[in-house]
C-alpha positions as CSV (number, residue, x, y, z in Angstrom):
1,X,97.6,102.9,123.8
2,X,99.2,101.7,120.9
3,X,97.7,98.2,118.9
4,X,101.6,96.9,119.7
5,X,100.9,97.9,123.6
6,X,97.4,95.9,123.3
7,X,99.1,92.6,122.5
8,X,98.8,89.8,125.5
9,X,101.9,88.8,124.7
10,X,104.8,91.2,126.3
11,X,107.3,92.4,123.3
12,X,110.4,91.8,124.3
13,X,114.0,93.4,122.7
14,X,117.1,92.2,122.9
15,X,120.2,95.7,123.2
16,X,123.7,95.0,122.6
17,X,126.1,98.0,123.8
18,X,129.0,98.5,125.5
19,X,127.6,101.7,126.9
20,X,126.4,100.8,130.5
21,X,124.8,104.2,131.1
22,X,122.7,104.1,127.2
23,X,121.7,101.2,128.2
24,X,120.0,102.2,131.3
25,X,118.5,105.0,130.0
26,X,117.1,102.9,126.8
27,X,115.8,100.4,129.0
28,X,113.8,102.6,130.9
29,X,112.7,104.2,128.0
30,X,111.3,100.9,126.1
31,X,110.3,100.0,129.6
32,X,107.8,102.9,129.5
33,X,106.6,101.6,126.1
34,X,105.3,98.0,127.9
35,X,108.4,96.5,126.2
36,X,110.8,93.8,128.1
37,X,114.4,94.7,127.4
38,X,117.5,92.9,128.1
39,X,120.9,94.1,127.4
40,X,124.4,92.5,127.1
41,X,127.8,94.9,126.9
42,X,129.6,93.3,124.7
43,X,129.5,91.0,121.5
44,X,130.1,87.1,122.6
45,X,127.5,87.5,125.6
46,X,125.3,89.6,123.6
47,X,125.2,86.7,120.7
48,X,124.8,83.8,123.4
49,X,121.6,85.8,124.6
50,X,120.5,86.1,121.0
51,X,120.7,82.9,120.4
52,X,119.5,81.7,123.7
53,X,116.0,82.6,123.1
54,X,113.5,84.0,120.9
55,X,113.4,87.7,121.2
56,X,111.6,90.3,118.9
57,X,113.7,92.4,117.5
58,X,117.9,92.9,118.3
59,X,119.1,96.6,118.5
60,X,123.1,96.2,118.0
61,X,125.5,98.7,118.3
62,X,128.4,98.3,115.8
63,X,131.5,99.1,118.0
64,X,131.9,96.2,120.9
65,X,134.7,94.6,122.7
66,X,135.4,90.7,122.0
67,X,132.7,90.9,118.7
68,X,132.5,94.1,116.6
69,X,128.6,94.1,115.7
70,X,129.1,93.2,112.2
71,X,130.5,89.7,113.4
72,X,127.5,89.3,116.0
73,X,124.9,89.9,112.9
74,X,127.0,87.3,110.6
75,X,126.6,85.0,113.4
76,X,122.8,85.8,114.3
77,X,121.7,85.1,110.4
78,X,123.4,81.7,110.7
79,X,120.7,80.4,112.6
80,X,117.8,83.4,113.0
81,X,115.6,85.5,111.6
82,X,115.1,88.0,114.5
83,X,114.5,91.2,113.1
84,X,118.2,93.2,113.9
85,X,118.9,97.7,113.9
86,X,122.4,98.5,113.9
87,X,123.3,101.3,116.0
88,X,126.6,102.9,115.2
89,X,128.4,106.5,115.4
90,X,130.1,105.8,113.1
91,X,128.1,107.8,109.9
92,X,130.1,106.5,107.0
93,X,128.2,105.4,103.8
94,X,130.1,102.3,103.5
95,X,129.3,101.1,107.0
96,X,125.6,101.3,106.2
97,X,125.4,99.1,103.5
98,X,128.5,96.6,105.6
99,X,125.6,96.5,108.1
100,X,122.7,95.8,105.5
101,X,124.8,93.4,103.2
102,X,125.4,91.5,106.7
103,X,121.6,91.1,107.1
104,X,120.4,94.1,109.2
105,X,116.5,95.2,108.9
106,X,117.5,99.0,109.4
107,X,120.7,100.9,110.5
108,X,120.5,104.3,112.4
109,X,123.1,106.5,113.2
110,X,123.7,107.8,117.1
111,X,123.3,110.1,118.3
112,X,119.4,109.5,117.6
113,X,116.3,111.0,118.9
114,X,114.8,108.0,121.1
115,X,111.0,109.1,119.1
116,X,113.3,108.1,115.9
117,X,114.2,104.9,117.0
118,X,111.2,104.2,118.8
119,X,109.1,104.5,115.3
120,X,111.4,102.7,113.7
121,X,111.0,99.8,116.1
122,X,107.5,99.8,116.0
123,X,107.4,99.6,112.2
124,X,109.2,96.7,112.3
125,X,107.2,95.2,114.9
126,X,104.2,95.6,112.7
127,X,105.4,94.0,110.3
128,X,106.8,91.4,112.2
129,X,103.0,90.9,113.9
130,X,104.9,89.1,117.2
131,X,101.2,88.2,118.7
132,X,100.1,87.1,115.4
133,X,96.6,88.1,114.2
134,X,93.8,86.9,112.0
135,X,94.7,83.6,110.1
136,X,96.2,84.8,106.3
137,X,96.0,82.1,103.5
138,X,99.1,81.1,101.6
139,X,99.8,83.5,98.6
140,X,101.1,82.0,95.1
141,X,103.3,84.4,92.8
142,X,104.2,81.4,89.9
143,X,106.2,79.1,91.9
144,X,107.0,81.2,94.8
145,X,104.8,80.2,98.0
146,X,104.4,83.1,100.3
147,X,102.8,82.0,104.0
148,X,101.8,85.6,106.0
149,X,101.2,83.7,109.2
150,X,104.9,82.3,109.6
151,X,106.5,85.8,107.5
152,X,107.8,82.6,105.3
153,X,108.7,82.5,101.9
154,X,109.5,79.2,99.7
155,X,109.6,77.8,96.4
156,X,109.6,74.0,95.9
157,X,109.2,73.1,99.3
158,X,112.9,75.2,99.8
159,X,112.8,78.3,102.8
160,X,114.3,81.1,101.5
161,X,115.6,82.5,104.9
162,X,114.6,85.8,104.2
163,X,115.1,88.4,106.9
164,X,112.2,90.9,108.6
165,X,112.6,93.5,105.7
166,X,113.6,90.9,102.7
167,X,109.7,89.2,103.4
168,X,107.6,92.4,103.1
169,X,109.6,93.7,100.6
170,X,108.7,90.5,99.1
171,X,105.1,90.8,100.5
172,X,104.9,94.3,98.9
173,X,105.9,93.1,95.6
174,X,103.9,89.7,95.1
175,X,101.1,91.9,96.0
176,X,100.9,93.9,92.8
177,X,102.2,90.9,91.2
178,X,102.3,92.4,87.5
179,X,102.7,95.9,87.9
180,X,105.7,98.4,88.7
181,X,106.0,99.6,92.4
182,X,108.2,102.7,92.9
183,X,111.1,103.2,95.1
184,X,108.2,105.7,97.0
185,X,105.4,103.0,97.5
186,X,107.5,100.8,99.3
187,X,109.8,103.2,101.5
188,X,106.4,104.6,103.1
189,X,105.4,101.5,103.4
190,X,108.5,99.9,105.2
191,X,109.3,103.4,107.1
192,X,106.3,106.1,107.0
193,X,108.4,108.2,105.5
194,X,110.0,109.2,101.9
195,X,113.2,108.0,100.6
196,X,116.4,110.2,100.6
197,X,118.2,110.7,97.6
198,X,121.3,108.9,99.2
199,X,119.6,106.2,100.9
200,X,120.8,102.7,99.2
201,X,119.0,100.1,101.9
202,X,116.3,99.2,99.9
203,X,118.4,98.8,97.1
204,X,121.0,96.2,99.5
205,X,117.9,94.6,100.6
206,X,116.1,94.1,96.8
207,X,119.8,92.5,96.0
208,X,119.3,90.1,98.9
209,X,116.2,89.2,97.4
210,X,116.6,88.9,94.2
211,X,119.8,86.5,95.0
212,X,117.7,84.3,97.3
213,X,115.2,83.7,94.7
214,X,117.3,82.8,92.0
215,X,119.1,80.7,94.0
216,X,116.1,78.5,94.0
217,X,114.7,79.1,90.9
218,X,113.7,82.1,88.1
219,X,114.6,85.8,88.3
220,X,111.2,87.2,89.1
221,X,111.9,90.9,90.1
222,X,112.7,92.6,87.7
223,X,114.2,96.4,87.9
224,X,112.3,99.0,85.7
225,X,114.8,101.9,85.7
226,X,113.4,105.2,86.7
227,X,110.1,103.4,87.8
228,X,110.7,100.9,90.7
229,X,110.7,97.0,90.5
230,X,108.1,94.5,89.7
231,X,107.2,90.7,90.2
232,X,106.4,88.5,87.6
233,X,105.8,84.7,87.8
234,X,108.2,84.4,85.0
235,X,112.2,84.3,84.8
236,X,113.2,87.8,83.3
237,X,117.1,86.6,82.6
């Protein structure tokens, strides 16, 4: 049994698809994993029972009648932080990073192997720690205030509404505060797996970032080409 399966509290996941028959043979599939699942088959309801209460993680597929997925996600990062995978058939490079610029934690093209997105899930989940854990302390990086218990981020007192993937991204980096993390450290950390030479979400994501914090005060990550990225406590501008 997995350490996700030993949590008390059930893990419960929100799917938004228009296909009726996927979505009775992913719920019986999560269902086997000790997860709840709920679906909705198109994008109004499926953003009403976003919104409606507090699930752990939204698996959206793009194409759906009355709200295309991208509008659901643009309306879910109005007022949540749920952690979101897009699900689309639609393979195209552009509508990758559409998804991640919109605010989605992972994107993965169908058809998939349910293993795939099962894994993918659960790393999100982890980082996500639904049932919560040991008590962490609050971590200072110059004036950014990083809480571990909440998956908050702040400086002066200001939230920086970071998303699942934005936080330990952020996490990652204030950790080795002061030296250069590759492109390679963080993808196994955030996936398990290596980076492909065409994959461009973690470079969306450290743009989301990056924006957020400067919006509330210094540039502190700072690109080293070739090398990865690195946080400092000072404003690199």
């Amino acid at each position: 049994m997995t350490d996700l399966q030993n949590h008390r509290i059930p893990i419960s996941l929100l799917l938004i698809d228009d296909d009726i028959g996927l979505c009775g043979l992913m719920k019986e599939f999560f269902v086997e994993q000790q997860m709840e699942v709920e679906t909705a088959n198109d994008g109004r309801s499926g953003l009403a029972l976003a919104l409606s209460r507090r699930f752990n993680l939204v698996l959206l597929d793009v194409m759906l009648p009355a709200m295309d997925g991208f509008q659901v996600l643009r309306e879910i990062r109005r007022k949540s932080s749920v952690p979101v995978i897009m699900l689309t058939a639609r393979t195209g490079g552009a509508d990758r990073v559409a998804g991640l610029e919109t605010g989605a934690d992972d994107y993965l093209p169908m058809p998939f192997d349910p293993d795939e997105l099962l894994a993918r899930v659960r790393a999100i989940l982890r980082r996500v720690d639904p049932a919560g854990g040991p008590a962490k302390p609050l971590f200072r990086v110059g004036v950014l205030e990083i809480d571990g218990n909440r998956h908050e981020a702040s400086i002066g007192g200001n939230d920086l509404a970071l998303t699942a993937m934005e936080f330990h991204i952020l996490d990652i980096l204030a950790k080795a505060s002061g030296r250069i993390v590759s492109r390679e450290e963080i993808s196994a950390a955030l996936h398990q797996r290596e980076p492909t030479a065409y994959e461009r979400s973690l470079d969306v994501h450290i743009s989301h970032l990056r924006k957020k914090i400067e919006a509330r005060g210094p540039a502190m990550i700072k690109t080293i080409r070739g090398a990865g990225y690195m946080l400092g406590t000072g404003d690199w501008r």
